[in-house]
TORVO-756916 format. One record per residue (C-alpha): x, z, y. Coordinates in steps of 0.02 Angstrom, whole numbers, padded with zeros to 5 digits. Layout:
c1:X&c3:Z&c2:Y
...
//
This chain:
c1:04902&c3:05783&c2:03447
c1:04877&c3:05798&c2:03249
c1:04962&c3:05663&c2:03154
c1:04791&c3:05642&c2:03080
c1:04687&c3:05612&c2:03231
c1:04824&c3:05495&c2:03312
c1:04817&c3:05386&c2:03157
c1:04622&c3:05396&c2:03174
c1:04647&c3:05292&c2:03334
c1:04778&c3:05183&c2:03287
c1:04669&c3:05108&c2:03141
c1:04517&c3:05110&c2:03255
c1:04595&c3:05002&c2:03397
c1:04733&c3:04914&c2:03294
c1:04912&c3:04950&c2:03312
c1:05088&c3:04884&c2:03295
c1:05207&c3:04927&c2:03151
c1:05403&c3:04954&c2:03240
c1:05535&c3:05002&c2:03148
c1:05420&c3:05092&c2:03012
c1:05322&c3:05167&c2:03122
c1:05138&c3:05124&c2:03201
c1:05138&c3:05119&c2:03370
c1:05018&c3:05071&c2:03527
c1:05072&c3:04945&c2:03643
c1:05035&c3:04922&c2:03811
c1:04892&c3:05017&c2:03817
c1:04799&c3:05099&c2:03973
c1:04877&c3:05226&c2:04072
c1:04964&c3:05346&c2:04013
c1:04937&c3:05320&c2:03802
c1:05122&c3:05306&c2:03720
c1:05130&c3:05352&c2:03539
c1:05306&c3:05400&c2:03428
c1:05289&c3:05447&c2:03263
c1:05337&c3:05626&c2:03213
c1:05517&c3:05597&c2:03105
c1:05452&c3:05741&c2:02990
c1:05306&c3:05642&c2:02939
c1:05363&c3:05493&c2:02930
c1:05559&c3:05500&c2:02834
c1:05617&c3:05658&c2:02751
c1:05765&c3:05572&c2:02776
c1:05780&c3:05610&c2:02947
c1:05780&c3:05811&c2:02935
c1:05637&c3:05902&c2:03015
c1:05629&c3:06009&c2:03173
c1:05559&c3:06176&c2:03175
c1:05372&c3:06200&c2:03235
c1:05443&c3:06271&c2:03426
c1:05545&c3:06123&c2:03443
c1:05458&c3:05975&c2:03378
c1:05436&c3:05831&c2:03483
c1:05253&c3:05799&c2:03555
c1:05161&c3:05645&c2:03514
c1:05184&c3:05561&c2:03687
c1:04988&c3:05561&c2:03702
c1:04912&c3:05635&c2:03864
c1:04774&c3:05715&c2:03775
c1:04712&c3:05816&c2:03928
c1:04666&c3:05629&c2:03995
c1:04567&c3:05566&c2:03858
c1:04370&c3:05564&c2:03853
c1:04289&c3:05625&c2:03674
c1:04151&c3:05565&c2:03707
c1:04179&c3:05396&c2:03704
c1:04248&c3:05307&c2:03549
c1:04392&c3:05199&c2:03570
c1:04331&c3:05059&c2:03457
c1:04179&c3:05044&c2:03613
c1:04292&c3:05071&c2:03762
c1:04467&c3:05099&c2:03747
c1:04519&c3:05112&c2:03939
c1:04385&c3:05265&c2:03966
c1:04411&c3:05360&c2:03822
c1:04600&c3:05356&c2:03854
c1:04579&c3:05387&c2:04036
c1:04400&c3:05439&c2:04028
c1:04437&c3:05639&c2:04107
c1:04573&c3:05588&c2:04209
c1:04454&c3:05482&c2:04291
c1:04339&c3:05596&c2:04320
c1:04442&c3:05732&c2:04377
c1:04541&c3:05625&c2:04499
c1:04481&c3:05575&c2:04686
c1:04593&c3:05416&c2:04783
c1:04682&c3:05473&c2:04920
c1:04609&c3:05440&c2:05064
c1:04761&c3:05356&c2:05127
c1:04729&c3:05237&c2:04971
c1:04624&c3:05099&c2:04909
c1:04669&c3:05115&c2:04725
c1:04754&c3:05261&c2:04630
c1:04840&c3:05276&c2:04462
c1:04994&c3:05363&c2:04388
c1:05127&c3:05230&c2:04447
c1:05059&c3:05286&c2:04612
c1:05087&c3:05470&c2:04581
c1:05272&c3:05405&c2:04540
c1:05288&c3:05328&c2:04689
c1:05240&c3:05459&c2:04779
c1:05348&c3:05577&c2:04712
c1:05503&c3:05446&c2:04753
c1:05433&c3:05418&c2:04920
c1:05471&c3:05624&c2:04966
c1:05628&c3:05581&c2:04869
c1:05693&c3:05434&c2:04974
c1:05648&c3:05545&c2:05127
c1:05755&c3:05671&c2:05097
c1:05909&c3:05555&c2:05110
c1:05851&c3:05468&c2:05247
c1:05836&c3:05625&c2:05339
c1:06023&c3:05689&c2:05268
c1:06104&c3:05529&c2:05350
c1:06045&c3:05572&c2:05508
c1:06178&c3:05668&c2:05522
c1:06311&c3:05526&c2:05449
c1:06452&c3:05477&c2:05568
c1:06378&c3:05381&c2:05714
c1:06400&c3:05176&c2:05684
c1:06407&c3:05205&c2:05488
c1:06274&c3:05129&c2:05373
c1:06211&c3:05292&c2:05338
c1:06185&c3:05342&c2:05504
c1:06088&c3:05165&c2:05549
c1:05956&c3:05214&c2:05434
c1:05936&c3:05381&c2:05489
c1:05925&c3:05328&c2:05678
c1:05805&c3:05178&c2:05611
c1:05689&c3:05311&c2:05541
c1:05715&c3:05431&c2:05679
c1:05644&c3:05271&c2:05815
c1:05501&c3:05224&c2:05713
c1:05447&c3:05441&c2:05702
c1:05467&c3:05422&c2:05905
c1:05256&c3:05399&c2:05918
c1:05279&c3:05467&c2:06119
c1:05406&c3:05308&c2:06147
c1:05303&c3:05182&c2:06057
c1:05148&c3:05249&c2:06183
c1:05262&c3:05221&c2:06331
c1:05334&c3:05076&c2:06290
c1:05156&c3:04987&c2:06233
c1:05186&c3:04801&c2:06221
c1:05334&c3:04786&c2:06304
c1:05447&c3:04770&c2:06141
c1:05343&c3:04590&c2:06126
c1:05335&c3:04536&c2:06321
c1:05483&c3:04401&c2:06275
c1:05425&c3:04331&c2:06117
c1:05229&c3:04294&c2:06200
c1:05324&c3:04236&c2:06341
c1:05414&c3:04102&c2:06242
c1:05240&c3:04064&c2:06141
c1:05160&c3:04025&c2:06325
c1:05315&c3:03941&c2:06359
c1:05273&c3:03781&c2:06215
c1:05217&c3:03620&c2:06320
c1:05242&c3:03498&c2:06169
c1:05250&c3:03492&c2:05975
c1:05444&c3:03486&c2:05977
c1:05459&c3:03659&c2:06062
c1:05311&c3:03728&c2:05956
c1:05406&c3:03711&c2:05820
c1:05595&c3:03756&c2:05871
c1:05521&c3:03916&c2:05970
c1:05420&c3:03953&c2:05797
c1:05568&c3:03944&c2:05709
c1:05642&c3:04055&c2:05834
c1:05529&c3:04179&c2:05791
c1:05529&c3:04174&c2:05608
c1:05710&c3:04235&c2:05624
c1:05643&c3:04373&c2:05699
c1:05513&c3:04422&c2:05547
c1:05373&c3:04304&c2:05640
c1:05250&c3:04223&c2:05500
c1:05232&c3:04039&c2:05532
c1:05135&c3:03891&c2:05428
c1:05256&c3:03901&c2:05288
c1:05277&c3:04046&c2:05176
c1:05483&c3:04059&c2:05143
c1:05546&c3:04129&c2:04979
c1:05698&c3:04088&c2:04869
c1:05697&c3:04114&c2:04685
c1:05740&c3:04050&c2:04504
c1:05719&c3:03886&c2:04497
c1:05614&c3:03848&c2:04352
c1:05686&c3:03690&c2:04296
c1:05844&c3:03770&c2:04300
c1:05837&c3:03954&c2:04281
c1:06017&c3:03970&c2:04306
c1:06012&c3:03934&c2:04507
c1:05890&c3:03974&c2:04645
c1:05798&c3:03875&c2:04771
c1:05699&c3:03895&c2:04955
c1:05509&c3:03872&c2:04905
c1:05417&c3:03830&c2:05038
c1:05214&c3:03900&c2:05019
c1:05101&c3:03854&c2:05107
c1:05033&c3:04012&c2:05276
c1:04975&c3:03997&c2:05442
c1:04824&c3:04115&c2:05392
c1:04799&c3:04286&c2:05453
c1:04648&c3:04316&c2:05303
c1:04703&c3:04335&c2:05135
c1:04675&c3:04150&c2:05072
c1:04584&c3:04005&c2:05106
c1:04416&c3:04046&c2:05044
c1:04385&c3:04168&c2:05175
c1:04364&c3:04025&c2:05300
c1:04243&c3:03923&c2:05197
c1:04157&c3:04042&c2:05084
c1:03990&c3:04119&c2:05131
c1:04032&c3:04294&c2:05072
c1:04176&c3:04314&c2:05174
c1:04061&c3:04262&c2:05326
c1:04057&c3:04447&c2:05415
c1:04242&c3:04476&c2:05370
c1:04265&c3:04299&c2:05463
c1:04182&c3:04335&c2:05618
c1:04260&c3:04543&c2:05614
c1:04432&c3:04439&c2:05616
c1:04382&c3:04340&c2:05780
c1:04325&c3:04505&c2:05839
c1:04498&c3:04612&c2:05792
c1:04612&c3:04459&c2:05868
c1:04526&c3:04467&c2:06022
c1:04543&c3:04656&c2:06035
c1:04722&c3:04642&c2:05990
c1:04739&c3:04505&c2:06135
c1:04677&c3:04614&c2:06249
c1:04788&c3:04759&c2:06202
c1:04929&c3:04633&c2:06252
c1:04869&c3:04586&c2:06418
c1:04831&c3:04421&c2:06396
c1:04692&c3:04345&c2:06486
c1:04531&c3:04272&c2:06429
c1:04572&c3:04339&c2:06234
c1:04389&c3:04287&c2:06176
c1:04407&c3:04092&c2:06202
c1:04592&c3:04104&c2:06165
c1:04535&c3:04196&c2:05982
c1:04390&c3:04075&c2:05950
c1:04514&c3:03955&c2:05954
c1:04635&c3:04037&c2:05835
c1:04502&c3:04062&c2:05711
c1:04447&c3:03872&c2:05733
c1:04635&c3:03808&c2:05693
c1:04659&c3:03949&c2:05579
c1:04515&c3:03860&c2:05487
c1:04572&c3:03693&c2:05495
c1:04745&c3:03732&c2:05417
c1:04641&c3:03824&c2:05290
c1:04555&c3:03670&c2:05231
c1:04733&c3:03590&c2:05204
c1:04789&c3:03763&c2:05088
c1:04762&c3:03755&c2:04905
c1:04641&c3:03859&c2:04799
c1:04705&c3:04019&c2:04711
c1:04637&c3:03915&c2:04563
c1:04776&c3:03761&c2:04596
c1:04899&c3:03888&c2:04646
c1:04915&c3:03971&c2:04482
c1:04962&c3:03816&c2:04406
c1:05166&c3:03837&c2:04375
c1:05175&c3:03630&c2:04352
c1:05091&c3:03582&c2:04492
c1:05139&c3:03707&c2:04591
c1:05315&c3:03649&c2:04535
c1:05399&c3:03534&c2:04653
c1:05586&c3:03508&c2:04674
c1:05640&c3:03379&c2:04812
c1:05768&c3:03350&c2:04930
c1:05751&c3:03431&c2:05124
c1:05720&c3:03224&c2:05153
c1:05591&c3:03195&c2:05056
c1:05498&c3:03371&c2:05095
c1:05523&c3:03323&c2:05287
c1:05415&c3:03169&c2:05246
c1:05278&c3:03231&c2:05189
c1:05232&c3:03299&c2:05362
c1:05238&c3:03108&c2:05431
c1:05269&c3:03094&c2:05613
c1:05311&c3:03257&c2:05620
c1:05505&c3:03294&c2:05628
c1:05530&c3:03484&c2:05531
c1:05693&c3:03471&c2:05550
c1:05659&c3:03528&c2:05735
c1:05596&c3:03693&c2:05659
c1:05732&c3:03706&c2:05536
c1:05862&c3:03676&c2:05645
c1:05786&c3:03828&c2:05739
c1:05785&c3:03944&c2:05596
c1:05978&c3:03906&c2:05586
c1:06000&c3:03933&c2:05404
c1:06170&c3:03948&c2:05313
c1:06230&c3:03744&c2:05268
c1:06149&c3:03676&c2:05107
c1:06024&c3:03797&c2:05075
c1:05895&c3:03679&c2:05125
c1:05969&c3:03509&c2:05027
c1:05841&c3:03528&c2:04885
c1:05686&c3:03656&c2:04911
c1:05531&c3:03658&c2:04805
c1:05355&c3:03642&c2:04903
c1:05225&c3:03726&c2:04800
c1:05081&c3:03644&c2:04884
c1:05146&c3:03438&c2:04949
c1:04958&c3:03400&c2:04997
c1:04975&c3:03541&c2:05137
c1:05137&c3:03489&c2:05208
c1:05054&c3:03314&c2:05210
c1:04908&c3:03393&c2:05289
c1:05012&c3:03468&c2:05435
c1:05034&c3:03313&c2:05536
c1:04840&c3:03308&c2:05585
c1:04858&c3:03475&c2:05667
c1:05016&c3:03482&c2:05729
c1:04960&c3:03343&c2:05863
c1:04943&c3:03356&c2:06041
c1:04775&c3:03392&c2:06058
c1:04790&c3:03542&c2:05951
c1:04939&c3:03576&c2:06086
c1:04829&c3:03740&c2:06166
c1:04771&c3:03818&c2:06020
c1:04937&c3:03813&c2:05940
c1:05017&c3:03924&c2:06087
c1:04883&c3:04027&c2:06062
c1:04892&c3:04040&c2:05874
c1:05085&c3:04073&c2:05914
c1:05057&c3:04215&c2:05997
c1:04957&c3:04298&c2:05862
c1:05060&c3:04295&c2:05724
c1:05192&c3:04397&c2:05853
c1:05076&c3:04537&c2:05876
c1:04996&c3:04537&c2:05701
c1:05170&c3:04564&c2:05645
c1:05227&c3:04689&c2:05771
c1:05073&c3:04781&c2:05776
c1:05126&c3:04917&c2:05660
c1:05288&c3:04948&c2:05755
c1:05194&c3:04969&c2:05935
c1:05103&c3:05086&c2:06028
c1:04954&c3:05196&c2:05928
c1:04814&c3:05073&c2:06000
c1:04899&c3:04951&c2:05905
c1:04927&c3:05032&c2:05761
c1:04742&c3:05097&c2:05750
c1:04665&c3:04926&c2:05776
c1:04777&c3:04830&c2:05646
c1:04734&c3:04970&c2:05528
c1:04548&c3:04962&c2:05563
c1:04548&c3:04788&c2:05513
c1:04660&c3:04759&c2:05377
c1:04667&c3:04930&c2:05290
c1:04486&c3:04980&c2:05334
c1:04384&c3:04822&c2:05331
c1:04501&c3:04718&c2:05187
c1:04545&c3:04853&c2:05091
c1:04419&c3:04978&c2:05113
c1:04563&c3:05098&c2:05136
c1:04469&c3:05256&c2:05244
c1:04625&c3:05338&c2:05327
c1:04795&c3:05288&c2:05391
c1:04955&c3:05341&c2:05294
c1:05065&c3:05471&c2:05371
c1:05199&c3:05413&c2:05499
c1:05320&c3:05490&c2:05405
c1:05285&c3:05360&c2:05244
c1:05260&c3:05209&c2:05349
c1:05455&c3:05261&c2:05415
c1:05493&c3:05263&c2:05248
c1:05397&c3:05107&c2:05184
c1:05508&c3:05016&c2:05351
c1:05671&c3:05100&c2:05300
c1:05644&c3:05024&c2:05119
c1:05571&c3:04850&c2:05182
c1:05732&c3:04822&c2:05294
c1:05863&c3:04897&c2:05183
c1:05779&c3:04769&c2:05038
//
């Protein structure tokens, strides 16, 4: 781009002076500016017209037509977007995406090179991993078989006590319960790291799709995609036993916070000892369910919870009355969280719902880069 014409922006948009020279910042996709040395300091020599450095401007991307004083992000990305369609395997598209793409191919080239490691190596565990996940025929055969133990101990729960050591049972196993687990920073003290507990039980997105009018179809789709996924697990009468996940679902959604409150970093900011965090939830003991998670010693001594008013709020609904829907709800969060790792009926209806419905995504990804995407999630 001309020197000229790349100044012509920077003065119509604004820019930033760095080191001497005028650059954009941060900009939309794909606009990065460096000065041309020969321009800009004879001091610095000058390259020869075949071997001078381009602007860093994807020109072929930017829209003429459109001034960037009126719209910056179209006439930087204005022909790009035109010229580009979204996967259909996508619900959004841009040129991180393209990157990740290209390292996606990457990754599965070694992953398919250590399937030939030395058996019982590291290596060769993450070839065999990806190998297992490929096998589509097994996954058919085996159907829901790979979760007959876990529903098993979810009909198993006859009191509040085992409800929450058998969750905790589960969550060591990947199982989502009613608190989201995550350590981090601590931001009080940026030099160690704490367990946050968040608040979860949902299977929707957040809270306002239980309450909020708009979300009313979506709402009654999800009763209609549990049930179907109850049924594909055999068990019996899945329409009352999903109205009645939806109905607690809801409940514990009126405890959750707004994505309003939860962007707050001060109140969301909590630190308190295991104790005092156990308290909130009144006469209900935790410690049942974090005995059952068996977590290394001390890591639970001081925790931050991010939303107090829902662990308060737990002890209304963890009550005996609530004792059937919660073996129901227990179940669900098994297959939800299975369902892409089981047979193709699975994998379709999951999909349907939460790629095709939520995300308005029109067309499944390719086994091969959901073996990938697991290969990645469990190496970390």
């Amino acid at each position: 781009l001309p020197m000229a014409e790349a100044m012509r922006i920077l003065r119509s948009v604004g820019g930033r002076v760095v080191g001497g020279h005028r650059l954009i910042v941060g900009l939309s996709t794909g606009l990065r500016f460096a000065a041309n040395p020969c321009e800009e300091s004879s001091r610095l020599g000058c390259m020869s017209a075949e071997s001078s450095l381009s602007s860093g401007i994807a020109v072929n991307d930017l829209d003429p037509k459109v001034r960037p004083q009126d719209d910056l992000y179209r006439h930087v990305n204005g022909a790009w977007i035109d010229r580009t369609e979204i996967p259909s395997d996508k619900a959004r598209y841009g040129s991180f995406m393209v990157l990740a793409e290209e390292a996606e191919e990457a990754v599965r080239d070694i992953i398919i090179e250590s399937q030939s490691a030395q058996p019982g190596t590291e290596e060769r565990k993450v070839g065999d991993l990806y190998a297992s996940f490929l096998d589509e025929a097994r996954a058919d055969e085996l159907g829901a078989t790979p979760i007959a133990a876990q529903l098993a101990d979810a009909a198993a729960v006859d009191s509040i006590s085992t409800l929450l050591s058998t969750l905790g049972r589960l969550e060591r196993g990947g199982t989502s319960g009613f608190f989201q687990l995550f350590v981090d920073n601590d931001p009080g003290n940026p030099e160690r790291y704490l367990v946050f507990l968040e608040q979860g039980g949902l299977g929707l997105p957040d809270e306002s799709y239980y309450r909020d009018e708009k979300f009313a179809d979506v709402l009654s789709k999800y009763g209609t995609f549990i049930e179907r996924m109850l049924t594909l697990a055999g068990l019996d009468a899945p329409a009352a036993r999903a109205a009645r996940i939806v109905a607690l679902e809801t409940e514990i959604a009126s405890k959750h916070w707004d994505n309003v409150a939860n962007r707050d970093s001060e109140k969301t900011y909590n630190p308190m000892t295991w104790q005092a965090a156990n308290d909130l939830a009144g006469a209900v003991d935790l410690s049942v369910w974090l005995d059952a998670i068996d977590v290394p010693a001390h890591a639970f001594d001081e925790v931050v919870v991010r939303q107090p008013s829902f662990a308060q709020g737990l002890e209304s609904v963890l009550s005996d009355d609530h004792l059937q829907a919660w073996r129901d709800w227990l179940a669900w969060p098994v297959i939800r969280t299975n369902a892409a790792y089981l047979s193709g009926d699975f994998v379709e209806a999951n999909f349907d719902f939460y790629g095709r419905t939520l995300s308005g995504t029109p067309q499944l990804r390719a086994r091969w880069k959901r073996g990938v995407s697991l290969v990645e999630g469990v190496l970390g």
